[in-house]
C-alpha positions in Angstrom: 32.2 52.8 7.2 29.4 54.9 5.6 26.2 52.6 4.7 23.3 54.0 2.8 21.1 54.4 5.8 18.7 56.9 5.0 15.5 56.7 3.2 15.5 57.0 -0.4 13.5 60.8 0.0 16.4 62.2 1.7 19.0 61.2 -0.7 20.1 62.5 -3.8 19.9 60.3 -6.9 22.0 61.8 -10.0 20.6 60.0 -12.7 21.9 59.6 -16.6 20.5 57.5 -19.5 22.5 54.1 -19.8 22.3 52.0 -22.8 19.0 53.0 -23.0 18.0 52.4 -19.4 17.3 54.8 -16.9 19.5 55.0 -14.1 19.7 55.8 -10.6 23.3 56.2 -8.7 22.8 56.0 -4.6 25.6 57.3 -2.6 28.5 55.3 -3.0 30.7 53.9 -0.2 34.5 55.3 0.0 35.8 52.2 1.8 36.0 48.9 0.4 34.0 46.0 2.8 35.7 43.4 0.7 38.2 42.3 -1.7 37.3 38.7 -4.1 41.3 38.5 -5.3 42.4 42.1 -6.0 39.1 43.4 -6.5 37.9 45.6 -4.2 33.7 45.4 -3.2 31.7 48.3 -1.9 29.0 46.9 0.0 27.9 44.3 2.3 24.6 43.3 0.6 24.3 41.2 -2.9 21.5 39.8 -5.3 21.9 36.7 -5.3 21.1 34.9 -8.5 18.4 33.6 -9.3 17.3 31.6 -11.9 14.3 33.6 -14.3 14.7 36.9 -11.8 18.3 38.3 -11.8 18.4 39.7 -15.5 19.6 42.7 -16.2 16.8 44.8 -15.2 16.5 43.5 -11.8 19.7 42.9 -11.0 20.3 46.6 -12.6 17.8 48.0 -10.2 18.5 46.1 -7.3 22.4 47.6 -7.7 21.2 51.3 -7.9 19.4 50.2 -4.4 22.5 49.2 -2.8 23.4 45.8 -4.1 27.2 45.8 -4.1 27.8 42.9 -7.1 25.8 41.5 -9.8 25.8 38.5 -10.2 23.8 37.2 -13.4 21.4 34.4 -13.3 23.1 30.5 -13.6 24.4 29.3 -17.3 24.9 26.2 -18.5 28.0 25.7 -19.4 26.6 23.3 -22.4 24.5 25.7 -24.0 28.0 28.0 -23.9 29.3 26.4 -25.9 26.7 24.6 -28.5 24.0 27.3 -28.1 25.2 30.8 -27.4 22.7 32.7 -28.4 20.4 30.7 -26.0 22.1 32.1 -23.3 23.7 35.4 -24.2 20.9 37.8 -22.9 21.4 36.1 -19.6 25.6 37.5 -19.5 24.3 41.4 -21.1 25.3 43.8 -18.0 25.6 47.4 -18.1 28.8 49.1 -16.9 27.5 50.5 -13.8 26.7 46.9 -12.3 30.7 46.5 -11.9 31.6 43.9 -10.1 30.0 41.3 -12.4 30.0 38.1 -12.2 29.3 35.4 -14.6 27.8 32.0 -13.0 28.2 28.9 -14.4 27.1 25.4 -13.9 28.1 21.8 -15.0 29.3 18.6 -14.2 32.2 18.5 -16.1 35.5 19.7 -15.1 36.6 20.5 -18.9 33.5 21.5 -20.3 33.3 24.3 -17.2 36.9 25.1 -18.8 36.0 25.6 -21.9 33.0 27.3 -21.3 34.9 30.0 -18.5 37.5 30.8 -21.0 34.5 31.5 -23.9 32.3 33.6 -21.5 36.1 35.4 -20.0 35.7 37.4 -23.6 32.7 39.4 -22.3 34.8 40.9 -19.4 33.5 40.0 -16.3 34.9 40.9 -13.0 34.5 37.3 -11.4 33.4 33.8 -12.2 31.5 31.8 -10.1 30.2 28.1 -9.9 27.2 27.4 -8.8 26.9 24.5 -6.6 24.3 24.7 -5.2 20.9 24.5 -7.3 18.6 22.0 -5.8 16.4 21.2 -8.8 15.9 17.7 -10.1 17.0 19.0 -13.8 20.2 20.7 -12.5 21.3 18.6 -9.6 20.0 15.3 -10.5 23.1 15.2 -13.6 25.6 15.8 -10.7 25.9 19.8 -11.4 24.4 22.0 -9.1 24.5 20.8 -5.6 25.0 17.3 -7.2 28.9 18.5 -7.1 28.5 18.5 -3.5 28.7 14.4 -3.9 32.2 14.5 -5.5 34.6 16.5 -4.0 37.4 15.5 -6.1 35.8 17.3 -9.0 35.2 20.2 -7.4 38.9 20.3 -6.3 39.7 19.9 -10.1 37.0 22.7 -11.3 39.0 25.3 -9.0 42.3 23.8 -9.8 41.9 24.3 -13.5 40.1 27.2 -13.8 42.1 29.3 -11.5 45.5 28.4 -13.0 43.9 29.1 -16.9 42.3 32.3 -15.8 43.1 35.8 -15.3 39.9 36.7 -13.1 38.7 35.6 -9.6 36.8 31.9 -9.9 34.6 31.5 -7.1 31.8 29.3 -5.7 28.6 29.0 -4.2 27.5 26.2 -2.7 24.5 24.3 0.2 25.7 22.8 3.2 25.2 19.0 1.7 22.9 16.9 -0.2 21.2 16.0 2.8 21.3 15.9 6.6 23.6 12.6 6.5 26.1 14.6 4.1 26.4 17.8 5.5 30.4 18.2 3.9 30.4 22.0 3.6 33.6 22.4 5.7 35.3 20.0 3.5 34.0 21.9 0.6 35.3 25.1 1.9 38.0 23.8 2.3 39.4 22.7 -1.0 37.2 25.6 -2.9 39.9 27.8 -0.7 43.0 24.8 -1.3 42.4 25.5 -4.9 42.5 29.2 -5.9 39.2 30.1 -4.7 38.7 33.5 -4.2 34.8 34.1 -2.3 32.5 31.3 -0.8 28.7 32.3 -0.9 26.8 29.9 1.4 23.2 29.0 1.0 22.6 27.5 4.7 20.2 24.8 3.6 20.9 21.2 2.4 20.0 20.5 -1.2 17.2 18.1 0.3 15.6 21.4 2.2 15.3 22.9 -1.4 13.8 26.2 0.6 12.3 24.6 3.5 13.1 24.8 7.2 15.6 26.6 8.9 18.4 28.0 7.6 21.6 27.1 10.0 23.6 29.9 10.6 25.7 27.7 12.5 27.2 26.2 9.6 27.9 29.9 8.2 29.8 30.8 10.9 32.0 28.0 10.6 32.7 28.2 7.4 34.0 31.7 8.0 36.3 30.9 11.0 37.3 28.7 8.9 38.4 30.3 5.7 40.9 33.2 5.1 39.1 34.2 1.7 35.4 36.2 2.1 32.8 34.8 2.8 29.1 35.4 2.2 26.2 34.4 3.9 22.7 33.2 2.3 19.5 32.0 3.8 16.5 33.8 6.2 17.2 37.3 5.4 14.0 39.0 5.1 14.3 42.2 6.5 17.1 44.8 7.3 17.4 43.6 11.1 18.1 40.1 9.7 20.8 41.4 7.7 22.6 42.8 10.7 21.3 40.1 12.7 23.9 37.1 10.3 26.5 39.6 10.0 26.9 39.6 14.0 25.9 36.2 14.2 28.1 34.8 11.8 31.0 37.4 11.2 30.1 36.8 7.2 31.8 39.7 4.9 28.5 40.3 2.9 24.9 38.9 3.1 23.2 37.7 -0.6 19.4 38.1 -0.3 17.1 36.5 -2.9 13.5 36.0 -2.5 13.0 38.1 -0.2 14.4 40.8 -2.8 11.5 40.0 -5.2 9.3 42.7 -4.8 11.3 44.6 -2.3 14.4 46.2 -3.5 14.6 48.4 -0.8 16.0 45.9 1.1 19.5 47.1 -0.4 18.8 50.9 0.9 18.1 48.9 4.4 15.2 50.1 4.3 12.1 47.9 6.1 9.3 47.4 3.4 6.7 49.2 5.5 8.7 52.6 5.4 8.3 52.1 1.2 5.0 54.8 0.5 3.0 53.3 -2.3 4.2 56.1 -4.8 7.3 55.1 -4.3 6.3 51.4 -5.4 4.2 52.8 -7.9 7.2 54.9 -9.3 9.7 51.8 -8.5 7.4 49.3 -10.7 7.3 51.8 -13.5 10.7 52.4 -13.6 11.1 48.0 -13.7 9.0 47.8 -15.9 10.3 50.4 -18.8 13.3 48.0 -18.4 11.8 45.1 -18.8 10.0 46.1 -21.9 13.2 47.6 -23.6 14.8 44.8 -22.7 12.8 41.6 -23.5 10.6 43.7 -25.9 6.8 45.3 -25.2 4.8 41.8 -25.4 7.3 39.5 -23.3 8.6 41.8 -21.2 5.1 42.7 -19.4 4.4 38.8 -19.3 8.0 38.4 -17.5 7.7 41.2 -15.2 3.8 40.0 -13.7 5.8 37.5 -11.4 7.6 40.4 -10.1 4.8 43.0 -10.0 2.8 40.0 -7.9 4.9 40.7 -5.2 5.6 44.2 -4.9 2.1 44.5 -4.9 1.5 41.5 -2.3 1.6 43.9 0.9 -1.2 46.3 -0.5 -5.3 45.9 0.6 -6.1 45.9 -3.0 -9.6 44.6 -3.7 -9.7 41.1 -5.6 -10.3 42.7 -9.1 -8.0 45.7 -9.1 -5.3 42.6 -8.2 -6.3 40.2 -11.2 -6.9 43.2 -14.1 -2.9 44.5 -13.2 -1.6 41.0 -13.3 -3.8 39.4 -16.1 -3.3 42.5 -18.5 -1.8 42.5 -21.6 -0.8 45.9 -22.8 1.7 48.0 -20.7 -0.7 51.1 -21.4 -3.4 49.6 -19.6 -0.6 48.2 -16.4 0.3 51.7 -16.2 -3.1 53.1 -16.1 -4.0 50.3 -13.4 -1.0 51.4 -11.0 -2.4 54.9 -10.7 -5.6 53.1 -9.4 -3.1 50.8 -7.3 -2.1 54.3 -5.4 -5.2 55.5 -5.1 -6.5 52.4 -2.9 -3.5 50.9 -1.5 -4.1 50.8 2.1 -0.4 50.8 4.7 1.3 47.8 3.2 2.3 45.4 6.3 5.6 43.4 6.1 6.7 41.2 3.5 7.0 37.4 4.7 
């Protein structure tokens, strides 16, 4: 199987305008790694979404890295249906992100109907529920990783939705709600029973939120026990981790998310030290041009701060050089600051 391997100097990028973005194609892969239903996946390595950070012009970046899905950030199926325009910037893609799947979450068996069948009108390749959001607003109304508490609804979610739908309906979901309801084989289970087509695993209770460990234990059972893929979540941070679950846990694909934020180049397997700082310079530019055509000049620099915060986290830059780029309020004056960024970024050390 060919995997992008190289660094990014010695590969050739063709690049074309898109929709008014600019992108970058890596080498593709000619063998599939996967299949989710009929549809084949080229790639072992996937965003994962993430509320406020996997829009379009991340998750769009992080797929000309090497990401082999997009999937967009979580929508409530509520607001599809009584607000749409709320959430309809969340479900713009471009073509070249293919696979693309749509994530939903709810409570409500019919309601997550209702809301797949609206949202099956913008073409995605899959759709996924999420259950497996840990916060209060999400989980606490029994969506989320609250649906970890009642089986018998996600048994009817997957039941429905795959009989009323012409795409692959799939889930993500934490091991439990806690350490004395650790039910994630019994989850697989009837996500598989019912129609499911791929089973993303975030190896962390929905009482660790992000804490502790992640148990890679639990992954690996999950995937001896299922015929369907199976991907793998939690304590990848650099590229040795990645290979590190995949023989640990025989897992089809690993989903990275924070430790993506800032470092895209985890999808080229690339180790963050071997990224110069013109290349971050050039990387951040490139982000944030998307970001402005895409959330307009004035919003889309205040969005993309959180983002430049960390790619610039592994630099020696000097206190005020730090605070002018992430305090600034034109995107003249950010671009002006990154020259100075490359001028006296020291060797950045490894991203934790």
């Amino acid at each position: 199987m060919n995997r992008l391997r190289r660094p990014l100097a010695q590969i050739a990028f063709p690049r074309r305008l898109v929709e008014g973005f600019v992108v970058i194609f890596p080498l593709m892969m000619t063998e599939s790694s996967f299949h989710v239903g009929r549809l084949p996946v080229y790639g072992d390595l996937i965003l994962a979404p993430m509320d406020g950070f996997s829009d379009l012009p991340f998750r769009s970046l992080a797929r000309q890295l090497g990401s082999a899905m997009s999937y967009t950030e979580f929508v409530n199926a509520r607001d599809v249906l009584h607000n749409f325009t709320l959430v309809a910037p969340r479900l713009r893609y471009l073509e070249f992100e293919r696979p693309v799947v749509f994530q939903l979450f709810d409570d409500d068996p019919d309601r997550l109907l209702a809301a797949a069948l609206r949202v099956r009108t913008l073409n995605p390749d899959v759709i996924d529920i999420n259950m497996g959001c840990s916060a209060r607003t999400v989980a606490g109304r029994g969506a989320g990783a609250g649906l970890l508490q009642t089986p018998h609804k996600i048994a009817r979610i997957f039941s429905t939705l795959t009989h009323a739908l012409d795409v692959p309906i799939t889930g993500k979901i934490r091991l439990g709600w806690d350490d004395t309801s650790r039910n994630y084989l019994e989850i697989a289970r009837i996500v598989e029973d019912n129609g499911g087509a791929l089973l993303a695993v975030h190896a962390r209770t929905r009482q660790q939120g992000y804490s502790g460990q992640a148990d890679w234990d639990a992954i690996a059972e999950i995937k001896a026990a299922l015929s369907i893929p199976v991907i793998g979540n939690g304590d990848v941070r650099i590229p040795a981790d990645i290979e590190r679950m995949k023989a640990y846990t025989g897992v089809d694909a690993v989903m990275i998310a924070r430790a993506a934020i800032g470092n895209p180049w985890i999808f080229a397997r690339l180790d963050r030290r071997e990224v110069p700082p013109e290349q971050v310079r050039a990387t951040m530019l490139k982000h944030l041009e998307s970001m402005l055509a895409f959330y307009g000049a004035e919003r889309g620099l205040v969005l993309f701060r959180k983002h430049a915060a960390r790619y610039i986290s592994p630099f020696g830059l000097s206190p005020g050089l730090r605070t002018r780029l992430l305090t600034c309020a034109q995107p003249a004056e950010f671009t002006a600051l990154l020259e100075e960024l490359t001028a006296e970024a020291s060797v950045p050390s490894l991203v934790s």
